[in-house]
C-alpha positions in Angstrom: -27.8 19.2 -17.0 -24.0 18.2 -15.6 -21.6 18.5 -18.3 -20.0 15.5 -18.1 -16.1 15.3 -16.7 -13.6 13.4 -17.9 -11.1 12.1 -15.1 -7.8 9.7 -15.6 -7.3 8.8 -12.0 -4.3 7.0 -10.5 -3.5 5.4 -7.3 0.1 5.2 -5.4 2.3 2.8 -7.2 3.0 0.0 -5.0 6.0 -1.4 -5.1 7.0 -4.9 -6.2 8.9 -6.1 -3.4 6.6 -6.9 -0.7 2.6 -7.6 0.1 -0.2 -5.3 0.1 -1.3 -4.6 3.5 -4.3 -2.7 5.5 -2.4 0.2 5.3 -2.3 0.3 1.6 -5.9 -0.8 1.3 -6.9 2.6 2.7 -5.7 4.2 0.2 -6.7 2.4 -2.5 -10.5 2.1 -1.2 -10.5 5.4 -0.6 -10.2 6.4 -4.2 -11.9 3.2 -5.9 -15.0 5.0 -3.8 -14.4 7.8 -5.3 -14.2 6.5 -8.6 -17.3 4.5 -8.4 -19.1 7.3 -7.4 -18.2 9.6 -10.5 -19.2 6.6 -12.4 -22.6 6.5 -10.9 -23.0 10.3 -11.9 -22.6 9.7 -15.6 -18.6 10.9 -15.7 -16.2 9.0 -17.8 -13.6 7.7 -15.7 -10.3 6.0 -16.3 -8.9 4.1 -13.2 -5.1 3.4 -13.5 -2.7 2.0 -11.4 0.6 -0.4 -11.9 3.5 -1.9 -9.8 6.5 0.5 -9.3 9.2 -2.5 -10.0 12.8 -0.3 -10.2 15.5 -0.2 -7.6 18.3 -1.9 -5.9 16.0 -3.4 -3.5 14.3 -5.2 -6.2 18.0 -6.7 -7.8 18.8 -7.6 -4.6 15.8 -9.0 -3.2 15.8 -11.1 -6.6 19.9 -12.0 -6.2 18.9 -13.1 -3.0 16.0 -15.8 -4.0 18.4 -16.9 -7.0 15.6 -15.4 -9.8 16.1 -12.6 -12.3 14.6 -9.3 -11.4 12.0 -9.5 -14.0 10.3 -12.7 -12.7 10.5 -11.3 -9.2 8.0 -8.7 -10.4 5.7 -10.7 -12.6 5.0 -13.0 -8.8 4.6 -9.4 -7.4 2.0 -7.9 -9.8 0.5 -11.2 -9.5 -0.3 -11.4 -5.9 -1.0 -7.6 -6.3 -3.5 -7.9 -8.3 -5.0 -11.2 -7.1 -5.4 -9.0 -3.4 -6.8 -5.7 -5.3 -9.6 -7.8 -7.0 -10.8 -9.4 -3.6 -10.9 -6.2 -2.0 -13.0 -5.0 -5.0 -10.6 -2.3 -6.4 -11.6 -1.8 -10.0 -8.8 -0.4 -11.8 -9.4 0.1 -15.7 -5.6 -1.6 -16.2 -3.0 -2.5 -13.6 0.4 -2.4 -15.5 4.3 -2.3 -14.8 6.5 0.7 -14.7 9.2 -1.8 -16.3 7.4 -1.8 -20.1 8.4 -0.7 -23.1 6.0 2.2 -22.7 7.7 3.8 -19.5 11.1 3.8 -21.3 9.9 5.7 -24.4 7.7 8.2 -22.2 10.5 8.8 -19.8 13.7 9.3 -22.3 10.8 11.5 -24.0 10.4 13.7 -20.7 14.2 13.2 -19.4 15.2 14.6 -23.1 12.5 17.8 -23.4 13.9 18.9 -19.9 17.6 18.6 -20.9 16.7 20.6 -23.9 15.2 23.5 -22.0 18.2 23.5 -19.6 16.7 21.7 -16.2 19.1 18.9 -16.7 22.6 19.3 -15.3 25.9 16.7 -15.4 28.3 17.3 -13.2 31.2 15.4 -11.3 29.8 14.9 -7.3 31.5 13.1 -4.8 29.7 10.1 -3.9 30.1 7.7 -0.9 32.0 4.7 -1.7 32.6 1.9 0.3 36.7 0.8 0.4 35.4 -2.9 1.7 33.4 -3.8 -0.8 34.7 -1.8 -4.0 31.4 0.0 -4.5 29.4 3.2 -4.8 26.4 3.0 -2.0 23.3 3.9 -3.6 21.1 5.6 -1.4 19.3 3.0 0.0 22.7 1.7 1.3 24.1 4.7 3.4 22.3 5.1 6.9 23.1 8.2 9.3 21.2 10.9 11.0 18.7 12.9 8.6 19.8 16.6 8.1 16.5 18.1 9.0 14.6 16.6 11.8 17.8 14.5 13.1 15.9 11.1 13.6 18.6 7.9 13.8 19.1 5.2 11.2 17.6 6.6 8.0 18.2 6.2 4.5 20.4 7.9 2.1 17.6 9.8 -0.1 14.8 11.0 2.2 13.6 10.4 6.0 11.2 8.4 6.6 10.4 10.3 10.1 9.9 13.4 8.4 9.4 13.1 4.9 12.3 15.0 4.1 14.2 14.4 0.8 18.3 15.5 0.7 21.1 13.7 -1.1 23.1 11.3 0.6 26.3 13.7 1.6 23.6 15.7 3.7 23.2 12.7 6.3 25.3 13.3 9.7 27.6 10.1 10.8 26.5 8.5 7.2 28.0 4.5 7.8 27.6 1.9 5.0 24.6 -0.6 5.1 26.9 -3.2 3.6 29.6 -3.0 5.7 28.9 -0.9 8.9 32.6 1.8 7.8 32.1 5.2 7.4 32.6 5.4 3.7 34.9 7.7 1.6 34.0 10.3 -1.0 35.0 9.4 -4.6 33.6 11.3 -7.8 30.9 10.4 -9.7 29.2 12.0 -12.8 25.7 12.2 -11.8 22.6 14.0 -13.8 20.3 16.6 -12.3 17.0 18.2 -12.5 17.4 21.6 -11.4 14.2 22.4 -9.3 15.9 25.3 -7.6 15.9 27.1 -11.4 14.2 30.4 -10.7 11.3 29.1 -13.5 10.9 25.8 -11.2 10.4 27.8 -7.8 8.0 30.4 -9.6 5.9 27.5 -11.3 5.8 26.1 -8.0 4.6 28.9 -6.0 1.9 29.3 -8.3 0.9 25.5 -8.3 0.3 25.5 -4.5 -1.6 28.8 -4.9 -4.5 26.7 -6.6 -7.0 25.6 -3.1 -8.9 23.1 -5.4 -5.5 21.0 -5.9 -4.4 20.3 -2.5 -5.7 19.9 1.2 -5.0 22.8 3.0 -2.2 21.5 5.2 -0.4 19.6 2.0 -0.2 22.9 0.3 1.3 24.3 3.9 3.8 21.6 4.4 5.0 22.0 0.7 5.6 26.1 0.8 7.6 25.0 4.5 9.9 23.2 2.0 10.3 25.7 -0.8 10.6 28.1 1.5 10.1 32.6 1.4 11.1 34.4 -1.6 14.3 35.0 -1.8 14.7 32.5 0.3 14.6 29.2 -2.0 15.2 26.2 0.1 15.0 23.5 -2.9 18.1 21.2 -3.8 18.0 20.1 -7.5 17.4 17.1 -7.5 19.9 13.7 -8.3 18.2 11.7 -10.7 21.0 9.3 -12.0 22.2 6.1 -9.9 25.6 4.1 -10.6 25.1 0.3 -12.2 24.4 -2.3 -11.0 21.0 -0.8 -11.2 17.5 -2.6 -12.2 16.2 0.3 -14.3 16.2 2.8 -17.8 19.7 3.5 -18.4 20.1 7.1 -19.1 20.6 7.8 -23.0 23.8 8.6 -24.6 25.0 7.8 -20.4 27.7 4.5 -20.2 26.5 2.5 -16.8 24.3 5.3 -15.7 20.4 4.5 -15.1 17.3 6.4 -13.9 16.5 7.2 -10.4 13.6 5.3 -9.1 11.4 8.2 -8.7 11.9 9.7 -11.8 10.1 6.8 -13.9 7.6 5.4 -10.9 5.2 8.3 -11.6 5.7 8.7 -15.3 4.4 4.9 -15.0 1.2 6.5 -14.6 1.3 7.5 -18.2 2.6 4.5 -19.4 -0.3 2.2 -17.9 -2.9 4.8 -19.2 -0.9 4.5 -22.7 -1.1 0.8 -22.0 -4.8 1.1 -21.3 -5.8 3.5 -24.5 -3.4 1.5 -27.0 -5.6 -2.2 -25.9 -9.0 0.1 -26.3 -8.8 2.1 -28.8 -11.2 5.5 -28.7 -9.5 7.3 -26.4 -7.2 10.1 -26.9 -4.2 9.6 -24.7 -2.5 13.2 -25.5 -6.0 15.1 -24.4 -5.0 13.8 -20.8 -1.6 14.4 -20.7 -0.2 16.8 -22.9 -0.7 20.1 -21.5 -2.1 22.0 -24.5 -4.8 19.3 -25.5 -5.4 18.4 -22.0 -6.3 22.7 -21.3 -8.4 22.3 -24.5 -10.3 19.6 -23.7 -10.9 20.2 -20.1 -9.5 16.8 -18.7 -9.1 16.1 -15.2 -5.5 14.3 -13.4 -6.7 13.3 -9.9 -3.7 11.5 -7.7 -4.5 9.5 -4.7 -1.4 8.9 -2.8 -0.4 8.6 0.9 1.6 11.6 2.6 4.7 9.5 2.6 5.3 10.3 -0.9 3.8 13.6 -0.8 7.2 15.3 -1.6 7.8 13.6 -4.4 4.4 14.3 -5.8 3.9 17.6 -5.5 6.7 19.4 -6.3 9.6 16.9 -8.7 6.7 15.8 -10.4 4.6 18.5 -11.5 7.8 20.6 -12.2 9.2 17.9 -14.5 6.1 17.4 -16.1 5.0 21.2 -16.4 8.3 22.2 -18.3 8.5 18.8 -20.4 4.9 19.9 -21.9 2.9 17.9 -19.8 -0.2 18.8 -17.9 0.0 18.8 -14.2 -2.3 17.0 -11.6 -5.7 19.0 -11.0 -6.2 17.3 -7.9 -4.5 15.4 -5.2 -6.5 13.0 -2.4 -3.8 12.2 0.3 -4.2 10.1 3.2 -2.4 9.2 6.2 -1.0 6.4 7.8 -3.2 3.7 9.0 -2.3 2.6 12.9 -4.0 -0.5 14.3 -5.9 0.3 18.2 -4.2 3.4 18.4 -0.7 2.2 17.8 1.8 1.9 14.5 0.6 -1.9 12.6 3.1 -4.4 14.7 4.2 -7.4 13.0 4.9 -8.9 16.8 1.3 -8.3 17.9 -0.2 -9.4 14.7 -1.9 -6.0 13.8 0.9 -5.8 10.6 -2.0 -7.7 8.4 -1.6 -8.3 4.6 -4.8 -8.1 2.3 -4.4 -11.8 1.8 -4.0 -12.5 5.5 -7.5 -11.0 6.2 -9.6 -12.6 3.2 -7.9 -16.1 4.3 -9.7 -15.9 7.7 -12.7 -15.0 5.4 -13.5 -11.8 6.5 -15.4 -10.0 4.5 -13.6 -7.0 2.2 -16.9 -4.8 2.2 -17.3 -4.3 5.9 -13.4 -2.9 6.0 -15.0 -1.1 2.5 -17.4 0.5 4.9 -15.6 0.9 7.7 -12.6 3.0 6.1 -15.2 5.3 4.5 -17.2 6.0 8.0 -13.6 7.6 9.3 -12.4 9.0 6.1 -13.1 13.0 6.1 -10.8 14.2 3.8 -8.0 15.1 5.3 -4.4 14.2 5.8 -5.2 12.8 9.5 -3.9 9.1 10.4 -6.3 6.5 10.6 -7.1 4.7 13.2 -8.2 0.9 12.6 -9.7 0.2 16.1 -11.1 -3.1 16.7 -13.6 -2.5 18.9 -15.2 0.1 16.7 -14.6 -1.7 13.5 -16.8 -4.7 15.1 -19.6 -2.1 16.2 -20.0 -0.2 12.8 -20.6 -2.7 11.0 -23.2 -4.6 13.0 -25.0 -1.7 14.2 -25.2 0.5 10.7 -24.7 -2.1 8.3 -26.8 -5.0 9.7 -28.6 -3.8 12.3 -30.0 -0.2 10.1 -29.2 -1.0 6.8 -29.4 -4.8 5.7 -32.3 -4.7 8.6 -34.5 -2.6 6.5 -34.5 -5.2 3.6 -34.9 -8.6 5.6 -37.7 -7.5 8.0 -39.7 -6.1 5.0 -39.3 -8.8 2.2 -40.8 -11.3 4.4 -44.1 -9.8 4.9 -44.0 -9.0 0.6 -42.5 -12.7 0.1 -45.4 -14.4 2.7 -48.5 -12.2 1.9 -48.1 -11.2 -1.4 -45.8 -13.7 -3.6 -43.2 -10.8 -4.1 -45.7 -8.7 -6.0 -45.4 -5.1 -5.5 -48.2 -2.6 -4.6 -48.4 1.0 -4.9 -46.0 3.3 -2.8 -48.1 4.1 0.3 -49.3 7.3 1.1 -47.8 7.0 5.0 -43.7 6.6 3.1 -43.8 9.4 0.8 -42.6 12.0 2.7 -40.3 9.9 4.5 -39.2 8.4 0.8 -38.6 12.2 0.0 -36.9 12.8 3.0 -34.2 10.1 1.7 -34.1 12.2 -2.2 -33.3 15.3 0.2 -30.4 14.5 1.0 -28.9 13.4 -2.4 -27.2 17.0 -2.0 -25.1 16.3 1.2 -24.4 12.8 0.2 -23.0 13.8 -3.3 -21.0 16.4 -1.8 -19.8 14.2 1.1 -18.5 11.6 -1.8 -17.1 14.5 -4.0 -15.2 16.1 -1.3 -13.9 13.0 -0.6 -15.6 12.9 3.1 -17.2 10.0 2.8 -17.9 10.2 6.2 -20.1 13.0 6.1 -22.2 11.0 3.5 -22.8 7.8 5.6 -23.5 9.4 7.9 -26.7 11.4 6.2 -27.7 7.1 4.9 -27.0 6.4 8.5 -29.6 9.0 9.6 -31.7 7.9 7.0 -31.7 4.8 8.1 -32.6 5.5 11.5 -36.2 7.5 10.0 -36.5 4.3 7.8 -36.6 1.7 10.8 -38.5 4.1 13.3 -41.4 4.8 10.8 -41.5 1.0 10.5 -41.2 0.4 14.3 -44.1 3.2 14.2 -46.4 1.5 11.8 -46.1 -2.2 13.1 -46.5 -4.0 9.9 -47.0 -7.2 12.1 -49.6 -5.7 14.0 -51.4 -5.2 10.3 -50.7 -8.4 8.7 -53.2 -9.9 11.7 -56.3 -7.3 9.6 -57.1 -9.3 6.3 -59.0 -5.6 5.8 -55.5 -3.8 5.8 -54.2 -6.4 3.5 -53.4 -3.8 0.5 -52.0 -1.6 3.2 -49.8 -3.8 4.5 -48.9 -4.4 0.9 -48.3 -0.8 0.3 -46.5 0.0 3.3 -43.6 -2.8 2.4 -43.6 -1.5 -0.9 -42.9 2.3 0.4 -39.9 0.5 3.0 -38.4 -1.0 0.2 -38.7 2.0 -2.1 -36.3 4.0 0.8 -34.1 1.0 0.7 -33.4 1.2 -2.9 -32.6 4.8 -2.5 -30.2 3.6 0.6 -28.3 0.7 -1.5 -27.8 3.8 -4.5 -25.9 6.2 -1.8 -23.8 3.4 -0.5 -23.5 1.5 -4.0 -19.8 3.5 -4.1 -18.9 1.7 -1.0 -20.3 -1.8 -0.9 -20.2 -2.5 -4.8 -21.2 -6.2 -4.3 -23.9 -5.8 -1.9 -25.5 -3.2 -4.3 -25.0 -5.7 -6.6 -27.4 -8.4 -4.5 -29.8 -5.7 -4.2 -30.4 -5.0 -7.7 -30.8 -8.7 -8.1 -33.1 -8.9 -5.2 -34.8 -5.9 -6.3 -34.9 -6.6 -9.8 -33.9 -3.5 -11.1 -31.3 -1.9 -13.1 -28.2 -1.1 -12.3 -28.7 1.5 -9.5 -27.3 5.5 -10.6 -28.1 8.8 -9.2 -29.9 9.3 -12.7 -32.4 6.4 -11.1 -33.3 8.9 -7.9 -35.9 10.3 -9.8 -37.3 6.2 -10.8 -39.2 4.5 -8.4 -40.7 0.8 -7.4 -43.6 0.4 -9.5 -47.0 -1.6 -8.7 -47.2 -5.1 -10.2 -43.4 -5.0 -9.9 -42.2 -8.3 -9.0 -39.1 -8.7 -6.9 -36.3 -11.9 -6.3 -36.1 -13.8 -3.0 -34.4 -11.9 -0.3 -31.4 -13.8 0.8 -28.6 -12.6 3.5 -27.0 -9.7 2.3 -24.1 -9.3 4.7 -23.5 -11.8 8.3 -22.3 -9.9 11.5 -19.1 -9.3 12.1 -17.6 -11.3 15.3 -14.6 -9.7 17.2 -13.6 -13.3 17.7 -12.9 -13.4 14.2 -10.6 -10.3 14.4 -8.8 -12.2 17.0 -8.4 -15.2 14.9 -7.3 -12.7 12.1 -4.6 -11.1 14.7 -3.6 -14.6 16.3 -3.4 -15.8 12.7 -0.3 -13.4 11.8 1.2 -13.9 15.0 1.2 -18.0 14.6 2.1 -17.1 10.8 5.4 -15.0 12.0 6.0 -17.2 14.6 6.4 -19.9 12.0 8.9 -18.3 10.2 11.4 -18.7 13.0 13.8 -21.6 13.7 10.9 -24.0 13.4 11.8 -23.5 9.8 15.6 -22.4 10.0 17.4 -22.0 13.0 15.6 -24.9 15.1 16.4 -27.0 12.0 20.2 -26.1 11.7 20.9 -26.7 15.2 19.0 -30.3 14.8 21.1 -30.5 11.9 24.2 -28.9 13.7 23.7 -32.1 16.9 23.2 -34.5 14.4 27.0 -33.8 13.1 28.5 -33.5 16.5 26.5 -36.2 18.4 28.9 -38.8 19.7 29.0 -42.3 19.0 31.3 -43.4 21.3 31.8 -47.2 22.1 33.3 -46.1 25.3 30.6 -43.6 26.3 27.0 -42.9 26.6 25.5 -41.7 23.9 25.4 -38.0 23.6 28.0 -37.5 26.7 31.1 -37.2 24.7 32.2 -36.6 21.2 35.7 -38.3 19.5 38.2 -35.2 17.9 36.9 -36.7 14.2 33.4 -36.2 15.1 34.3 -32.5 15.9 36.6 -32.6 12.9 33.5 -32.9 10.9 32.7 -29.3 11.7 34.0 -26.2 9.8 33.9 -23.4 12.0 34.7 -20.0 10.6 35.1 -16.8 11.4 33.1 -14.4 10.0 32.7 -10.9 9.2 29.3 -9.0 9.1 28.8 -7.2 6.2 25.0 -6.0 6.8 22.2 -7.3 8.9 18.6 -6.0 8.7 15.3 -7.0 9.5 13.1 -9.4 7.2 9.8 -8.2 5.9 7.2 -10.6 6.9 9.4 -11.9 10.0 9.7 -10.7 13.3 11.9 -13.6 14.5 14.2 -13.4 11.7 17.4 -11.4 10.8 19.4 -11.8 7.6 22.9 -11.3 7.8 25.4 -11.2 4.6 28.6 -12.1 6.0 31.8 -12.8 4.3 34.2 -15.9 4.6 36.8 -14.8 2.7 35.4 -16.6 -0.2 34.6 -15.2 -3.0 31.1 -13.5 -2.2 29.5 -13.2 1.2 27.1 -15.9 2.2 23.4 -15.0 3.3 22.4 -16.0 6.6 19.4 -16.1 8.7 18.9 -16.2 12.3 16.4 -16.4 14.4 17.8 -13.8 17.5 15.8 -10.7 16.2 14.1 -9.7 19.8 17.5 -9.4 21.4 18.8 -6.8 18.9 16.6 -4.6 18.1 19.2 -2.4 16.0 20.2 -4.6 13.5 23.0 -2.0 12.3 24.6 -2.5 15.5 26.2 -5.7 14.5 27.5 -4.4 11.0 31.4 -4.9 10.9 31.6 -7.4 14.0 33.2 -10.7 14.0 30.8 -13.9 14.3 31.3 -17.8 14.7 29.7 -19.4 11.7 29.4 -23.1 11.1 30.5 -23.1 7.5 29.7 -26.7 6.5 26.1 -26.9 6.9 24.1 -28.1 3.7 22.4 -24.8 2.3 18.2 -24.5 3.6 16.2 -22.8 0.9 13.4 -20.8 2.7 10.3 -18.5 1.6 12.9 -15.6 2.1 15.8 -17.1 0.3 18.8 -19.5 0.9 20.3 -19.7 3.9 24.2 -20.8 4.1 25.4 -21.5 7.1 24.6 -21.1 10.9 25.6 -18.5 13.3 26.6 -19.4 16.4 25.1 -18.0 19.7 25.9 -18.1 23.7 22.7 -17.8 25.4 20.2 -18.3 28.8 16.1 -18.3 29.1 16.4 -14.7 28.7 19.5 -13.9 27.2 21.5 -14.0 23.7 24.7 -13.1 22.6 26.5 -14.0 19.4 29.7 -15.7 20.2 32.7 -13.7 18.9 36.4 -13.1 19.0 38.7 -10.4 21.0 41.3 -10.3 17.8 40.1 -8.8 14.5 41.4 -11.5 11.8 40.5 -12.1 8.1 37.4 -13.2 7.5 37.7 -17.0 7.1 40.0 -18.3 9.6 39.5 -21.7 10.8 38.4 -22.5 14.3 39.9 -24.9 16.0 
């Protein structure tokens, strides 16, 4: 017999500032099949997961909707969760990385590595920005990435590459905020020193394990530490300047904890979370890495390749010298592109979990449909329509769910859903089915979930052909093959049991219907060796899963599209220029209306000029930009305008001068407030933001 395993798995952390999308469902399904199928084989499992809520994005995102940080992230984990659930991914507890547990589990690392000399303070020089009186943390510097020189990317790693590097290393770094070139100032910032000989030897010896890591992770991730002798690992900042929403460092005045340090001890803190409301379960024996060796626990991480850096070699370095076990296994996946191109919010393939169940599409055939493509590795992902539509209605309905329907009816009309004896004419074609438990366990524990369906898909194909073969209709016309007939439907449903247990890890709620159908137990590999019985009556068949219509896929696409489109200056710009005539339209006794305007009516309008201080794209816009642009008052205004497809560098307009109609009454939107107007010259196919040739303070009055 098995020895059972124990296994704490986790998924990427996603973080609280924007929705769960296709591409993050792949991930996640991808390991809730996983899970489900260790459950099925008797393991205990513990499925953990939680929203990664620190950062400057977050304070600002929240500054800029007028809420505090914290209730920005109880709407986040919210709709997280509320998206997770519909897509049927059943995590044990879904937590925060902003609890009371995190703090006390990462002062408790940070602390144990300062004590064994990995942490280091020292004085760097930091970019600062002269404009706005500020140190830029990461997030706000832009320039060219050191490594694989891609434009416009962030201060703390690439997101063309992967690479990680600190800030200094960018070429032609400019401020976010302000568009300068910024200056160096000193900062005292803290340090984990992953370039310590002990760190690049652990490390070495971590990749070295081919159980832990697809082959080609485990590559990329030696290119990085590079030959002996030849270390190429910078230790690694993990201290930012306040304002920061985060832990603030101990014994460390306005200094707070990196991001990254404390997202993926949040793991630990949910499971903490978890074993604290249940009771029973002995946290350390998972964690700790003395208890966790002793009692032959498993850490399995799924994550996506994005955040493969970060994962395999800060993290088990912090937590292998802070006396904490180390992952035993990581899943990683790619990106997900939509008909062979990157998800495009202007073409509607950018398409949020919620977006997809509100056209009422259903969660399991993009369940099934992400397994038939997943094989393991680190490959990208193609979601392609055309495909997607065809999988499902030719395995799924037109193998699988066909099976069921075509056979209950005869077993409902004939025989009042009473069961008869398995006959003779299935059981090598039943056994044929057992067979290949062996490939499809290993295609699920290898995480090639491909390779599995498509031993039920073969299976499915002997299943409908022996039927085909026997023509059950043909017998149902000889009231002398009666208990055949009987028999025969009894054998078909007997191989479609053993179908709905192999793809029970995929389509939980299906299986679900079929064990009610069935009347049986919850189906297990344990119940392989059980069988249908004679006498054994079964439920009413009713439709287990419709066809999928590509129409409805174009509804889904057109649906973002109209949903974006909505966002535009139908609900902002439009508006404010309505609002913007409605000021300015004459009222002239001595002219037609609308042909000319008195100097008091154009008195009514405050025109300023105005500086631009940052301007970037809006998640969940692609008509939209939001500008911060200061007046001379005393902070800058946010702005949003609806002119993103003539600028498609937003950083481009960073430190120009703008016209801004000052006096217009504030619009709250879904993406914040918006103060003010921007003023634009422009044709049928042409924009260009009005400006000025002379560069005077922010503020002045046009007139």
């Amino acid at each position: 017999m098995q020895q059972q395993r124990d296994i704490f798995v986790t998924n990427a952390l996603p973080f609280a500032n924007g929705d769960i999308h296709l591409g993050h469902l792949l991930g996640y399904a991808q390991a809730d099949i996983w899970v489900r199928f260790q459950r099925m084989l008797g393991n205990n499992v513990y499925y953990i997961c939680a929203d990664d809520t620190h950062g400057t994005p977050i304070m600002l995102k929240a500054d800029q909707l007028g809420i505090t940080p914290e209730e920005l992230i109880a709407k986040a984990h919210a709709a997280h969760l509320q998206d997770f659930d519909r897509f049927h991914i059943d995590f044990d507890n879904y937590y925060t990385t902003h609890s009371k547990e995190n703090q006390q589990l990462v002062e408790e690392i940070y602390l144990t590595l300062q004590a064994n000399g990995l942490i280091e303070t020292k004085t760097i020089e930091q970019f600062y920005d002269e404009e706005r009186k500020m140190f830029l943390p990461d997030r706000f510097i832009k320039g060219e990435c050191p490594k694989c020189h891609a434009k416009d990317q962030y201060g703390d790693n690439c997101e063309s590459c992967g690479a990680t590097y600190r800030p200094t290393e960018l070429i032609n770094p400019f401020s976010a905020v302000t568009g300068k070139t910024p200056v160096m100032r000193p900062s005292e910032h803290f340090f984990f020193k992953l370039s310590d000989p002990r760190c690049v030897e652990f490390l070495r010896e971590f990749l070295e394990d081919k159980a832990r890591l697809q082959p080609e992770a485990a590559n990329k991730m030696r290119e990085w530490i590079g030959e002996e002798g030849d270390c190429k690992l910078s230790d690694w900042d993990i201290s930012r300047d306040a304002p920061y929403f985060g832990f603030p460092i101990p014994n460390a005045e306005n200094k707070y904890f990196y991001v990254w340090l404390d997202a993926p001890i949040g793991y630990f803190a949910s499971f903490k979370n978890y074993c604290d409301k249940t009771g029973g379960i002995d946290f350390e024996s998972f964690i700790k890495k003395e208890k966790a060796t002793a009692a032959n626990t498993e850490m399995v991480h799924f994550i996506g390749k994005d955040i493969m850096y970060f994962h395999t070699l800060f993290w088990p370095a912090m937590l292998n010298f802070s006396g904490h076990r180390v992952p035993s296994q990581y899943a990683i996946n790619g990106f997900l592109t939509v008909d062979g191109a990157k998800m495009s919010k202007s073409r509607g393939t950018f398409i949020t979990a919620d977006s997809y169940i509100s056209q009422n599409l259903d969660p399991e055939w993009l369940r099934y449909y992400f397994a038939a493509k997943s094989n393991g590795a680190i490959d990208d992902f193609d979601l392609n329509l055309d495909d997607f539509v065809n999988r499902v209605n030719a395995d799924l309905v037109g193998k699988y769910v066909n099976i069921a329907s075509r056979t209950s009816r005869f077993i409902a009309k004939e025989f009042d859903n009473e069961l008869g004896d398995i006959a003779a004419e299935t059981k090598a074609l039943i056994a044929s089915i057992i067979d290949r438990k062996a490939a499809v366990k290993a295609g699920y524990e290898k995480r090639n979930f491909a390779a599995a369906l498509r031993e039920i898909s073969a299976a499915c194909d002997d299943v409908n052909e022996h039927f085909d073969q026997m023509k059950p209709w043909e017998i149902a016309k000889d009231e002398s093959k009666r208990q055949l007939l009987q028999d025969l439907c009894t054998g078909y449903l007997e191989c479609f049991r053993l179908l709905s247990l192999y793809l029970k890890p995929v389509l939980p709620i299906v299986a679900g219907k079929v064990e009610s159908f069935l009347n049986v137990e919850p189906l297990s590999f344990a119940a392989l060796t059980a069988s249908l019985e004679k006498g054994h009556k079964i439920g009413s068949y009713e439709h287990l899963m419709t066809r999928l219509n590509r129409k409805d896929l174009d509804k889904l696409i057109e649906a973002n599209k109209e949903a974006l489109a909505a966002v535009r200056n139908d609900a902002a710009d439009n508006q404010k220029s309505d609002n913007v005539k409605k000021e300015v339209k004459a009222e002239s006794k001595e002219a037609d209306a609308g042909d000319y305007i008195s100097i008091d009516d154009f008195g009514k309008i405050d025109l300023r000029l105005g500086k631009v201080l940052s301007c970037d794209f809006i998640e969940g816009a692609d008509k939209l930009l939001t500008f911060q642009i200061d007046l001379g008052e005393e902070k800058p205004r946010t702005i949003f305008s609806g002119i993103r497809k003539f600028y498609e560098d937003p950083a481009a307009l960073i430190g120009t001068y703008v016209i801004v109609v000052a006096n217009l009454a504030p619009r709250k939107m879904r993406f914040g407030v918006s103060e003010g107007m921007i003023l634009s010259a422009s044709t049928k196919d042409q924009l260009t933001l009005l400006t000025t040739l002379g560069e005077l303070a922010p503020g002045a009055k046009i007139s």
